[in-house]
Biotite code that builds the C-alpha atoms (Angstrom):
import biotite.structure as struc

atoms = struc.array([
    struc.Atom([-4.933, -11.670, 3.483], chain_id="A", res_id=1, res_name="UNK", atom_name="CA", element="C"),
    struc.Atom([-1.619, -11.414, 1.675], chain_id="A", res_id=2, res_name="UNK", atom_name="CA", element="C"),
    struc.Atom([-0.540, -8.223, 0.062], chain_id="A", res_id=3, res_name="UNK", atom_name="CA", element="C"),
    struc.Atom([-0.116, -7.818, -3.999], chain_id="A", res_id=4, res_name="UNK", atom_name="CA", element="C"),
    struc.Atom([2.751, -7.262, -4.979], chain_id="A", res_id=5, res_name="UNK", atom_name="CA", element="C"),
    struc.Atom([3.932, -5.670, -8.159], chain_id="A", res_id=6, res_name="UNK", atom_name="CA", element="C"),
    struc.Atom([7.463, -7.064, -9.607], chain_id="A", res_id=7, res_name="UNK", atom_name="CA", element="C"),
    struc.Atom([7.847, -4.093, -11.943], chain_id="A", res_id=8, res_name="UNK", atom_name="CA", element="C"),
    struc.Atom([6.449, -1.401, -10.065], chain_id="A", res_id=9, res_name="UNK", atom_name="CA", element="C"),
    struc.Atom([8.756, -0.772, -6.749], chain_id="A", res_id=10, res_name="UNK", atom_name="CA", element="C"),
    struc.Atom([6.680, 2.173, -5.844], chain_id="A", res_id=11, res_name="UNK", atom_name="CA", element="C"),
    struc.Atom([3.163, 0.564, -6.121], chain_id="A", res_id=12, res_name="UNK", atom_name="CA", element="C"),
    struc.Atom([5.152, -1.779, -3.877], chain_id="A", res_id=13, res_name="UNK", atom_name="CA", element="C"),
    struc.Atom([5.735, 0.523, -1.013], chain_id="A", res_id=14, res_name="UNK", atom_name="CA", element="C"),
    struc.Atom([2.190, 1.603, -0.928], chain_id="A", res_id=15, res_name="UNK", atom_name="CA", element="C"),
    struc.Atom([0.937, -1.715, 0.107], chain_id="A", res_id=16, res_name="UNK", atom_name="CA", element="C"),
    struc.Atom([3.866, -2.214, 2.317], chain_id="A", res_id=17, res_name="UNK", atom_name="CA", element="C"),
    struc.Atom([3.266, 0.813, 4.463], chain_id="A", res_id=18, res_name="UNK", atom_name="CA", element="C"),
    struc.Atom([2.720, -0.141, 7.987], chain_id="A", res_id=19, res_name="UNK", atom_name="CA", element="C"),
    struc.Atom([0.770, 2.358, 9.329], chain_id="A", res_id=20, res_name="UNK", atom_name="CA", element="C"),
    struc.Atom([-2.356, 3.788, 7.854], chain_id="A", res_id=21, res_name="UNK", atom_name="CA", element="C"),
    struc.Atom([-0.910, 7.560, 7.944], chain_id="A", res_id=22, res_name="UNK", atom_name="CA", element="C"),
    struc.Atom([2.161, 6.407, 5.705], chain_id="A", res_id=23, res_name="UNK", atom_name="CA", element="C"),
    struc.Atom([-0.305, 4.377, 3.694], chain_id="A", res_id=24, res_name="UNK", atom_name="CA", element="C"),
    struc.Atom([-1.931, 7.525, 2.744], chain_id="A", res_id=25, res_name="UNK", atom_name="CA", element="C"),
    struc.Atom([0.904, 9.753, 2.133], chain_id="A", res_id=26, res_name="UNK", atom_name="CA", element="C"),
    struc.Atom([2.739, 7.029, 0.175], chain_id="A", res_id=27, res_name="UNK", atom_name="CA", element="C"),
    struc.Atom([-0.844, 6.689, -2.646], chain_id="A", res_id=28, res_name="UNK", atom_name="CA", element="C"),
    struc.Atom([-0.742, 10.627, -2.364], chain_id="A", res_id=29, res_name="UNK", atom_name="CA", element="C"),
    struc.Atom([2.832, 10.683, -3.857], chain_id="A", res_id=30, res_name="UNK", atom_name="CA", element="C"),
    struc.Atom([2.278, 7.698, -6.314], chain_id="A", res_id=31, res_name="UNK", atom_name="CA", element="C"),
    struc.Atom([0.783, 7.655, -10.039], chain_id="A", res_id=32, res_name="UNK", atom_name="CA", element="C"),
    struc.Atom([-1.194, 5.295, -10.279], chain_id="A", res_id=33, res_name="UNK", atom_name="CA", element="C"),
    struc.Atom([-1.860, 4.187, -13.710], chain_id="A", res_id=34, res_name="UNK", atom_name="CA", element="C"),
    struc.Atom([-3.069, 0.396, -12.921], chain_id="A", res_id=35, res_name="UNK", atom_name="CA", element="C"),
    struc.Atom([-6.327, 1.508, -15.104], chain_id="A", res_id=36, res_name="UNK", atom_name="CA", element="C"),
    struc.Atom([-7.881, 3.579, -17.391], chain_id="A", res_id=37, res_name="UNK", atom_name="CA", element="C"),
    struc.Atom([-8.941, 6.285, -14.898], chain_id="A", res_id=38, res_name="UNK", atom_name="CA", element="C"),
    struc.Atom([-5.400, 6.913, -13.581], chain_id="A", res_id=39, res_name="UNK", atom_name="CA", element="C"),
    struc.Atom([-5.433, 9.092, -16.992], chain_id="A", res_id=40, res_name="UNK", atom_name="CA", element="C"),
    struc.Atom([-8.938, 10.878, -15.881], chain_id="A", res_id=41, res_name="UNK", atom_name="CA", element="C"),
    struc.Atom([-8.304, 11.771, -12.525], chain_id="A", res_id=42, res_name="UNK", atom_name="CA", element="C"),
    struc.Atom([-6.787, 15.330, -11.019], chain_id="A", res_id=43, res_name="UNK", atom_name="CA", element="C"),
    struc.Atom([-6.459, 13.812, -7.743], chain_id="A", res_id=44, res_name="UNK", atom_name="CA", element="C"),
    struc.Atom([-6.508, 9.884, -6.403], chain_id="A", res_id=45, res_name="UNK", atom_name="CA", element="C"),
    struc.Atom([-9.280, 9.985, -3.796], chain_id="A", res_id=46, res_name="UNK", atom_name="CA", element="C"),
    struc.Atom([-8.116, 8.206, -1.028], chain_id="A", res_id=47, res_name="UNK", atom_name="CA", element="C"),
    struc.Atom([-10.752, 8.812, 2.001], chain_id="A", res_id=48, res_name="UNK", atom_name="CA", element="C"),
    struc.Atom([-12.407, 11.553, 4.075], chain_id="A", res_id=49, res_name="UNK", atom_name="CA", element="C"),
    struc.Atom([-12.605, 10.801, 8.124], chain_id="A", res_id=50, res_name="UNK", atom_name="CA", element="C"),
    struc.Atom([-10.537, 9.623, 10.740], chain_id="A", res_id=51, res_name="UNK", atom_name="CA", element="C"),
    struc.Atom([-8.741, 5.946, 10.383], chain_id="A", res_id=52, res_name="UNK", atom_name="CA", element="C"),
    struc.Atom([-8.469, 5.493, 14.123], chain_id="A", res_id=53, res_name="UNK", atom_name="CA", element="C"),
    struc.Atom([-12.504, 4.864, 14.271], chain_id="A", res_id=54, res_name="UNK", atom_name="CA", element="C"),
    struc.Atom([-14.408, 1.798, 14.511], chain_id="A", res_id=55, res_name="UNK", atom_name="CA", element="C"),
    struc.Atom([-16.297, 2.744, 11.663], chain_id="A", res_id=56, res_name="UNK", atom_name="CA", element="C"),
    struc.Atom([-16.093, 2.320, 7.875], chain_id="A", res_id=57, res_name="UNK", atom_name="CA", element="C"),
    struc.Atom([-18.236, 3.792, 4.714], chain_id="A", res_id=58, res_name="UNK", atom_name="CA", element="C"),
    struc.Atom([-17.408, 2.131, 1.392], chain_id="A", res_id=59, res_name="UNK", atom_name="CA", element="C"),
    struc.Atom([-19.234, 3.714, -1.223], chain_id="A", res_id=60, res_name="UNK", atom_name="CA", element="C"),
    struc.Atom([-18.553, 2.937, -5.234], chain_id="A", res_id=61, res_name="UNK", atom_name="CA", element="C"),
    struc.Atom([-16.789, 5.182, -6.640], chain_id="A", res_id=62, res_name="UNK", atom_name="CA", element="C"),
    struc.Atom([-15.326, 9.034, -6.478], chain_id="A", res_id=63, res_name="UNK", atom_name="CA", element="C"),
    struc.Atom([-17.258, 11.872, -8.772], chain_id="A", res_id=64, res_name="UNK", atom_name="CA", element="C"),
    struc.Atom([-15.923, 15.395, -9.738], chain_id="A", res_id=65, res_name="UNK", atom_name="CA", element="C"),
    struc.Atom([-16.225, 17.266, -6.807], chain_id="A", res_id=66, res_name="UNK", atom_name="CA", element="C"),
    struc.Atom([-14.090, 14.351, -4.832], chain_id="A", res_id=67, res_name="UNK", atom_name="CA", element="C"),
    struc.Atom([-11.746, 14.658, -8.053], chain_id="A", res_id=68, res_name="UNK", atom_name="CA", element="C"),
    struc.Atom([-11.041, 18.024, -7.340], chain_id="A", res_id=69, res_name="UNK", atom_name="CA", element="C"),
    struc.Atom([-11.375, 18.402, -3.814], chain_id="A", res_id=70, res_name="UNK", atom_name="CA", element="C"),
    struc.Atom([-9.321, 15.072, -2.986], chain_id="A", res_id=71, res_name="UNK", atom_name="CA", element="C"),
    struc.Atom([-11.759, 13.864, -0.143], chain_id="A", res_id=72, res_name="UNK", atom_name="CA", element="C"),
    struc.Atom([-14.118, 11.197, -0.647], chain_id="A", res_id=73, res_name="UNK", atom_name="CA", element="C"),
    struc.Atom([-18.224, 12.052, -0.075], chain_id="A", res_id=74, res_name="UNK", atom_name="CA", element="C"),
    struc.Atom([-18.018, 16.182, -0.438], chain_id="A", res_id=75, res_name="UNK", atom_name="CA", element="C"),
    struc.Atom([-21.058, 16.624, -2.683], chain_id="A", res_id=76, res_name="UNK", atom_name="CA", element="C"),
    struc.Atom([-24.279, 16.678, -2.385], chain_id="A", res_id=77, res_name="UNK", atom_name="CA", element="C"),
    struc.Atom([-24.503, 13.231, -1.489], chain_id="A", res_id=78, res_name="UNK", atom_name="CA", element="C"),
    struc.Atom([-21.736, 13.792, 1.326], chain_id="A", res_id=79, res_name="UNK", atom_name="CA", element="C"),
    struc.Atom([-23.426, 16.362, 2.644], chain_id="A", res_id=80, res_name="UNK", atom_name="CA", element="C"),
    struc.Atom([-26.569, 14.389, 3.009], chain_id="A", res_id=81, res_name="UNK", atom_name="CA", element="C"),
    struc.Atom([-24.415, 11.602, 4.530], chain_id="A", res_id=82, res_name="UNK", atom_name="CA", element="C"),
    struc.Atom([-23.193, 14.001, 7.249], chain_id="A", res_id=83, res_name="UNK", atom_name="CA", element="C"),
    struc.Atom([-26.564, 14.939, 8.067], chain_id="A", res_id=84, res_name="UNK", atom_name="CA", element="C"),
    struc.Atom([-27.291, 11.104, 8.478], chain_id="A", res_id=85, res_name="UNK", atom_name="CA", element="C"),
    struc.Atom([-24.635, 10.550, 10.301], chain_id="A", res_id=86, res_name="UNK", atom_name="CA", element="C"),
    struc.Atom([-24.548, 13.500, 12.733], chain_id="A", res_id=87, res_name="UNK", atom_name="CA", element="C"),
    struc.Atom([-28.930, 12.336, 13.205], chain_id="A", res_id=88, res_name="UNK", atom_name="CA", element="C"),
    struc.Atom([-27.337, 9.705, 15.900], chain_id="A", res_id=89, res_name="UNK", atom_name="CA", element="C"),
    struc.Atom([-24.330, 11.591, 16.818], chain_id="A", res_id=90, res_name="UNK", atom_name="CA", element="C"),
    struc.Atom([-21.604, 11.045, 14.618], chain_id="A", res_id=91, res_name="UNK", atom_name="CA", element="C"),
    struc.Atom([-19.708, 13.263, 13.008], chain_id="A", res_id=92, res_name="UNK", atom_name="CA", element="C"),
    struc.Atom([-18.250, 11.933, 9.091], chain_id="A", res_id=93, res_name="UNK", atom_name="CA", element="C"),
    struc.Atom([-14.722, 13.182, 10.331], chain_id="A", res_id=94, res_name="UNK", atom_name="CA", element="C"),
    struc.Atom([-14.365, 12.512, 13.349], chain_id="A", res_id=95, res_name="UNK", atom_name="CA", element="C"),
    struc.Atom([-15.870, 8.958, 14.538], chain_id="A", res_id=96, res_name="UNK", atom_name="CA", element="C"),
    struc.Atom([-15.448, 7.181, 10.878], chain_id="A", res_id=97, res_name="UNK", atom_name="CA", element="C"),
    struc.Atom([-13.940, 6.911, 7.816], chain_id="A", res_id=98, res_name="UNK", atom_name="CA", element="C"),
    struc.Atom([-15.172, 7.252, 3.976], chain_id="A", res_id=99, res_name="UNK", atom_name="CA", element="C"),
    struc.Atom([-13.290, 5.604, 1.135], chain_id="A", res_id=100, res_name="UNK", atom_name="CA", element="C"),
    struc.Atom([-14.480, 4.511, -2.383], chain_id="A", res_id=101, res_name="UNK", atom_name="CA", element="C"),
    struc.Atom([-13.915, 1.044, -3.882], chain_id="A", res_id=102, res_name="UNK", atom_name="CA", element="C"),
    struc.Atom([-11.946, 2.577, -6.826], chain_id="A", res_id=103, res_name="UNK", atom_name="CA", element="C"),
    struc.Atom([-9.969, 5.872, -5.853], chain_id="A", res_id=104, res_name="UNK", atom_name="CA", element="C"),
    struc.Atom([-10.297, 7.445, -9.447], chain_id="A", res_id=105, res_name="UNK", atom_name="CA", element="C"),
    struc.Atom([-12.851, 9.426, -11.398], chain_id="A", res_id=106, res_name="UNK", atom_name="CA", element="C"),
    struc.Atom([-13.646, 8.031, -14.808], chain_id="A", res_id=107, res_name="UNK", atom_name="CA", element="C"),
    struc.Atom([-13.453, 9.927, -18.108], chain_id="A", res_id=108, res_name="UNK", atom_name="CA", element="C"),
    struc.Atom([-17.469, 10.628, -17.526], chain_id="A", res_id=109, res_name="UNK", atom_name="CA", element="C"),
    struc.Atom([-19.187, 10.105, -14.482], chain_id="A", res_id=110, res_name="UNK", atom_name="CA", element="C"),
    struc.Atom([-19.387, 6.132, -14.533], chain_id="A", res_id=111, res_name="UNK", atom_name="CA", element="C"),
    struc.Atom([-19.553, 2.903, -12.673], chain_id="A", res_id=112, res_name="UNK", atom_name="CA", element="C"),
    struc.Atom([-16.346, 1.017, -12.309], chain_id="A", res_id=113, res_name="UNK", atom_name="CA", element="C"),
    struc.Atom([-15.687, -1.883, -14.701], chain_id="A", res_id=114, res_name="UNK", atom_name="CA", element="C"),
    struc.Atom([-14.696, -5.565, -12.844], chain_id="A", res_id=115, res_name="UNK", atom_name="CA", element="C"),
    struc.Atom([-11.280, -4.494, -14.367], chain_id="A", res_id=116, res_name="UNK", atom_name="CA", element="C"),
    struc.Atom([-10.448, -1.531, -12.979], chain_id="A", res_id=117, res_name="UNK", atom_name="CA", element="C"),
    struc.Atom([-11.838, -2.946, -9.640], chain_id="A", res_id=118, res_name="UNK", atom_name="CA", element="C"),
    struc.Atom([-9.786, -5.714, -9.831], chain_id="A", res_id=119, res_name="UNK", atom_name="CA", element="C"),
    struc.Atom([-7.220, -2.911, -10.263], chain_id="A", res_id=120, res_name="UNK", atom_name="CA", element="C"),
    struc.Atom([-7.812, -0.812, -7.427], chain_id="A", res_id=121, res_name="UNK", atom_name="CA", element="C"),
    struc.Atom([-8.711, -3.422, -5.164], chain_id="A", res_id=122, res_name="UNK", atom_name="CA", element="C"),
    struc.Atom([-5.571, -4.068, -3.347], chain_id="A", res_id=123, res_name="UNK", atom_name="CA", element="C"),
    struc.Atom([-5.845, -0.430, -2.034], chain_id="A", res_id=124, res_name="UNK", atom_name="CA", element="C"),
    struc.Atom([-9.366, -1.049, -0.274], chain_id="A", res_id=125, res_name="UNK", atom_name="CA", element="C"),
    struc.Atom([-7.737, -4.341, 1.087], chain_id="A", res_id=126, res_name="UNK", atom_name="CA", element="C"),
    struc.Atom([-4.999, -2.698, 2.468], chain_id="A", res_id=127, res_name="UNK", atom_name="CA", element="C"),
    struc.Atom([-6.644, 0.214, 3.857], chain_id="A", res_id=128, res_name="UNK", atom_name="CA", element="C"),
    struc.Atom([-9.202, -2.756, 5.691], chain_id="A", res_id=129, res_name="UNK", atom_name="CA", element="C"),
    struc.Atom([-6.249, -4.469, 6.979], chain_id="A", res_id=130, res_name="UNK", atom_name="CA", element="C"),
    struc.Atom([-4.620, -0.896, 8.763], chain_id="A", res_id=131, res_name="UNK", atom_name="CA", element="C"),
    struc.Atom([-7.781, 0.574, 9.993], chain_id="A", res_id=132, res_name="UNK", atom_name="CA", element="C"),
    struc.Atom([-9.131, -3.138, 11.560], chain_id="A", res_id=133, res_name="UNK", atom_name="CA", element="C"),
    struc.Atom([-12.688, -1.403, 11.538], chain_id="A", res_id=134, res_name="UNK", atom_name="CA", element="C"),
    struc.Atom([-15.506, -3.345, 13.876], chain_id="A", res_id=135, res_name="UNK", atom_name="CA", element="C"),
    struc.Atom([-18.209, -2.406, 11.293], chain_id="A", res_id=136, res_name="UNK", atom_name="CA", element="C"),
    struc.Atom([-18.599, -1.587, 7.833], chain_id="A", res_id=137, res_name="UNK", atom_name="CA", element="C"),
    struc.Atom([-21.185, 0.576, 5.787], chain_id="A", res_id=138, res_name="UNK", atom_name="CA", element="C"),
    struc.Atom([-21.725, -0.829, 2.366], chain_id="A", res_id=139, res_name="UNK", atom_name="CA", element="C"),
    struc.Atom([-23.612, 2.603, 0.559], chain_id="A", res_id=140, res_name="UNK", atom_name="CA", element="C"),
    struc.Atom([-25.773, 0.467, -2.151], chain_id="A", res_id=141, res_name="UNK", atom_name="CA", element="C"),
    struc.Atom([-25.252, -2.897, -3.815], chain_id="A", res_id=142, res_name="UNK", atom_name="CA", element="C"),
    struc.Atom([-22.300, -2.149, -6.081], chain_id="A", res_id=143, res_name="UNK", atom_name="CA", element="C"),
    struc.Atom([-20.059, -2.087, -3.336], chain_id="A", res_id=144, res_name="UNK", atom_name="CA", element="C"),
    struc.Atom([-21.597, -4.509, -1.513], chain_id="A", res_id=145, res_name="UNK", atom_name="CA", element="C"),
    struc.Atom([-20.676, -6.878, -4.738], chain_id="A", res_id=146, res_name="UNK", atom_name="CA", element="C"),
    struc.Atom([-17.161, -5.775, -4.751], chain_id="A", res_id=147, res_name="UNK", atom_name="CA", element="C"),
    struc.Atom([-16.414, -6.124, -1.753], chain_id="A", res_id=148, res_name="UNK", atom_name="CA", element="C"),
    struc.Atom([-18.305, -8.831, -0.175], chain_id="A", res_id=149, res_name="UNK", atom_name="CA", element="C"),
    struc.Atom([-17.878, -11.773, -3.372], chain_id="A", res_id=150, res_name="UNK", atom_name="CA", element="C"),
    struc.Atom([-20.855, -13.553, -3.954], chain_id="A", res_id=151, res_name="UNK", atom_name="CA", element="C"),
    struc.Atom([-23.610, -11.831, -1.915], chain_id="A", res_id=152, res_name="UNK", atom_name="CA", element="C"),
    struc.Atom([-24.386, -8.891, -3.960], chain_id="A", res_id=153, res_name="UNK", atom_name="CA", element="C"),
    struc.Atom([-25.632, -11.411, -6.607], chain_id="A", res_id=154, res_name="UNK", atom_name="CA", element="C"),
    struc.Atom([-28.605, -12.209, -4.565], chain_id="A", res_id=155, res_name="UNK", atom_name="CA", element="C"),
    struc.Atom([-29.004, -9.628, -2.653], chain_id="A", res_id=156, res_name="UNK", atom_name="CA", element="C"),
    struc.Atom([-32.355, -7.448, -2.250], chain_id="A", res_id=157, res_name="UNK", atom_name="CA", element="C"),
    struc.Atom([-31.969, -3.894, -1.091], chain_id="A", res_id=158, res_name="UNK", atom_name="CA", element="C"),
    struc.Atom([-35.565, -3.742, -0.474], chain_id="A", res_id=159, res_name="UNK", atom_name="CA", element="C"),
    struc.Atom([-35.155, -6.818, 1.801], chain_id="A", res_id=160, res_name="UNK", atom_name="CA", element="C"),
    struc.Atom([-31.779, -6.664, 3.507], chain_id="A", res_id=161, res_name="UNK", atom_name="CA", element="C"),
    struc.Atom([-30.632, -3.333, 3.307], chain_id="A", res_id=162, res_name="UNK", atom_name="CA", element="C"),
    struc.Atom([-30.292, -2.393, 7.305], chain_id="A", res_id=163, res_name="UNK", atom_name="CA", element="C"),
    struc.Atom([-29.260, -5.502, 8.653], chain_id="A", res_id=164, res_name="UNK", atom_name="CA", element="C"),
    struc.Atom([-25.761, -6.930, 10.231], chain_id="A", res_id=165, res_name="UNK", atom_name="CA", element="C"),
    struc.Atom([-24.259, -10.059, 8.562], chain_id="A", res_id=166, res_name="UNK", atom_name="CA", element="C"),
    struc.Atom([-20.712, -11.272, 7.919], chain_id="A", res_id=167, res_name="UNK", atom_name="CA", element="C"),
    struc.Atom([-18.157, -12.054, 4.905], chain_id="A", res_id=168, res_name="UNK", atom_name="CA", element="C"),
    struc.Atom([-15.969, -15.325, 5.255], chain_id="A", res_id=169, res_name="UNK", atom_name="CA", element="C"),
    struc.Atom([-13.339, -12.949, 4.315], chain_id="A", res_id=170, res_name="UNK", atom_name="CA", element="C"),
    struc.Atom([-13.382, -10.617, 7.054], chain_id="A", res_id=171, res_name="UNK", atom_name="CA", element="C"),
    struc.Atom([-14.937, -12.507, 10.033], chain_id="A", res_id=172, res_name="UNK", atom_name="CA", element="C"),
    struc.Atom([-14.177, -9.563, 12.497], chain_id="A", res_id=173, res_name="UNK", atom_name="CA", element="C"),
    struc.Atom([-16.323, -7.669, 10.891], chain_id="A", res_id=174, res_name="UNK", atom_name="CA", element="C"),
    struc.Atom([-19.928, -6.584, 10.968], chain_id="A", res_id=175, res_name="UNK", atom_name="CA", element="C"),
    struc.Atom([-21.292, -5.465, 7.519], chain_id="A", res_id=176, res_name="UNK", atom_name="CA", element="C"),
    struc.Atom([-24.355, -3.313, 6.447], chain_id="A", res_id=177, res_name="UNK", atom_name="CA", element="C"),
    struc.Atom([-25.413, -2.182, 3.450], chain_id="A", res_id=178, res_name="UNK", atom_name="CA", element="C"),
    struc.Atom([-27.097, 1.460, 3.607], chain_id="A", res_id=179, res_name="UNK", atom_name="CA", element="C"),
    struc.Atom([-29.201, 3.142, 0.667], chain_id="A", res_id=180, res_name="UNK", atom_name="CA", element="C"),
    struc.Atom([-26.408, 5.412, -0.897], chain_id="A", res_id=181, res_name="UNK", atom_name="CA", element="C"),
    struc.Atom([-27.213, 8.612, -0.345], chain_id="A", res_id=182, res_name="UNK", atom_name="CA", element="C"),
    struc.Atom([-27.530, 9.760, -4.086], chain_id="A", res_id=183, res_name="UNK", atom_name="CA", element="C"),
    struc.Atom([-30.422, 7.370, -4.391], chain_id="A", res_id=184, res_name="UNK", atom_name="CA", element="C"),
    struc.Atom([-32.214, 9.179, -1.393], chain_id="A", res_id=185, res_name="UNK", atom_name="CA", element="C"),
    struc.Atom([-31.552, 12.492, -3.240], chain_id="A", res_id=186, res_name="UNK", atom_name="CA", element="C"),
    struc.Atom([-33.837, 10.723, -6.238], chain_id="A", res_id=187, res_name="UNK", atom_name="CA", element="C"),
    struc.Atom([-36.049, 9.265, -4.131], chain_id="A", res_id=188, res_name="UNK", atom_name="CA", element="C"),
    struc.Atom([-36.544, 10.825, -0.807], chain_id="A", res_id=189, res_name="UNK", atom_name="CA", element="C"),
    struc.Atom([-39.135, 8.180, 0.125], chain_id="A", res_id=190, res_name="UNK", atom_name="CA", element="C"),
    struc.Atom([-36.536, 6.045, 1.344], chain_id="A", res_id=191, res_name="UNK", atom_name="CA", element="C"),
    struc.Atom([-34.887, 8.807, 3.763], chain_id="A", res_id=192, res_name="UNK", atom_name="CA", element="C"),
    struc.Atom([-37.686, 7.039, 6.377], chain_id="A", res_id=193, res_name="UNK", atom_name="CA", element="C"),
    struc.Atom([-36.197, 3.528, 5.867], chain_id="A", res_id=194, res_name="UNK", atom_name="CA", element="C"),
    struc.Atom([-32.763, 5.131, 6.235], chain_id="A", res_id=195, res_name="UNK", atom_name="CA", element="C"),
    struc.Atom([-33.663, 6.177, 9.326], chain_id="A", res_id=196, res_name="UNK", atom_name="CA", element="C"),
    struc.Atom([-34.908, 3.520, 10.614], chain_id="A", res_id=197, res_name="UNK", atom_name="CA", element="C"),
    struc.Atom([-31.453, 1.949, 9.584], chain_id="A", res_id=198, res_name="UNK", atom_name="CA", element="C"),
    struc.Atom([-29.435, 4.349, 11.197], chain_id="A", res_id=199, res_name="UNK", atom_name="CA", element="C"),
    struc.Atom([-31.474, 4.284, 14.690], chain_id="A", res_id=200, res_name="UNK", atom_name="CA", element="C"),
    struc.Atom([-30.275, 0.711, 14.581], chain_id="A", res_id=201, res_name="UNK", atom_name="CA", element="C"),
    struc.Atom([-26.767, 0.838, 13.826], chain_id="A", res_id=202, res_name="UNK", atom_name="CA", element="C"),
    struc.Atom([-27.107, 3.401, 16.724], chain_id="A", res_id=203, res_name="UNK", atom_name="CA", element="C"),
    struc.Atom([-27.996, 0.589, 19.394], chain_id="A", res_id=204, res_name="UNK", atom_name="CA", element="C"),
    struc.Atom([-25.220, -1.686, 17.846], chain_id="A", res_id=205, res_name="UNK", atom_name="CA", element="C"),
    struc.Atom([-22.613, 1.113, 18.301], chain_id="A", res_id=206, res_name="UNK", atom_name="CA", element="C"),
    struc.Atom([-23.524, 2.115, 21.823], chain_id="A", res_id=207, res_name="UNK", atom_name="CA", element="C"),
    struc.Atom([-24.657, -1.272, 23.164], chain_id="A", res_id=208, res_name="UNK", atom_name="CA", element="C"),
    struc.Atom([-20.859, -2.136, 22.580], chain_id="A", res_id=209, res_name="UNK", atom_name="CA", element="C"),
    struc.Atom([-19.309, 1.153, 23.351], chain_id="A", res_id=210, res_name="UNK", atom_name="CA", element="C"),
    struc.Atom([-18.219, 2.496, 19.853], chain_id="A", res_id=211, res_name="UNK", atom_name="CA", element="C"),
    struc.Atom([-20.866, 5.373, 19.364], chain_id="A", res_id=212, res_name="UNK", atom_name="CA", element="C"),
    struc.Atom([-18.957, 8.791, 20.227], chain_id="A", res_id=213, res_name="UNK", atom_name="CA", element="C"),
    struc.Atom([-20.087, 10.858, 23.484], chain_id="A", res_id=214, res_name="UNK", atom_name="CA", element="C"),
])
């Protein structure tokens, strides 16, 4: 996919163009963005949590106040029910993954994302796709699974196709799956089963090709 480019903004610029995922990261560290309303709500962009060297990515919606003021994505209650999920079939959140948001910024109030400031934000999540070259991806509920994979979140059933591997015409190296979001398991811990049952299958997929950590 071709990078954005900004013809006003040379430093927005040099985020994209990083070549490495390590400068990528330092580079939208160091810059302001102000591309949308949240660049005014935010104490810290929240770029990821986890190591970009895995095979495996979590994209979840959107960063809340403790990401805000910690600067790591997933380090709230919800993150610490993802690490339990996670470490249930032997991976560990920082070390054999990593967890980034669709949009990087906390809102005014605690908030979905508008198609605007997605639209915003979206060349970051492209760009961080295109450095890391993960072999899977973990949607975490249907709001990023809309964002990010255009068209199928429209029809799609959580109840039906949550748990299973499909692809996106725009990343065709990829394996998606879309995973109840852990907040919605802390509100409903009926579903924690059907997670598991999830999990234990993205389990097999890792190991049957040799991702899954020793």
């Amino acid at each position: 996919m071709p990078v954005e480019f900004d013809l006003f903004d040379s430093a927005y610029n040099d985020v994209l163009a990083a070549s490495g995922y390590v400068e990528f990261r330092k580079r939208l560290n160091s810059y302001n963005c102000q591309k949308c309303p949240r660049g005014k709500a935010r104490n810290h962009i929240v770029i990821d949590r986890g190591n970009p060297e895995s095979k495996l990515l979590i994209v979840s919606e959107r960063p809340g106040d403790n990401e805000d003021t910690l600067g790591q994505a997933f380090v709230g209650r919800s993150g610490e029910l993802l690490d339990k999920i996670m470490a249930s079939i032997g991976l560990d959140t920082n070390r054999d993954l990593l967890i980034v948001n669709v949009v990087k910024c906390k809102a005014e109030i605690d908030r979905g994302p508008s198609a605007q400031e997605v639209e915003a934000c979206f060349p970051y999540l492209r760009r961080q796709i295109e450095l890391m070259r993960p072999k899977v991806v973990l949607l975490l509920g249907a709001v990023a699974l809309k964002y990010l994979v255009k068209g199928r979140g429209d029809e799609f059933s959580m109840e039906k196709e949550a748990g299973k591997f499909f692809t996106a015409p725009d990343f065709p190296d990829i394996q998606f799956m879309v995973l109840y979001h852990p907040a919605f398991l802390l509100r409903d811990p009926s579903k924690k089963a059907v997670m598991w049952e999830h999990v234990k299958k993205l389990r097999v997929f890792l190991s049957e090709r040799g991702w899954a950590s020793n």
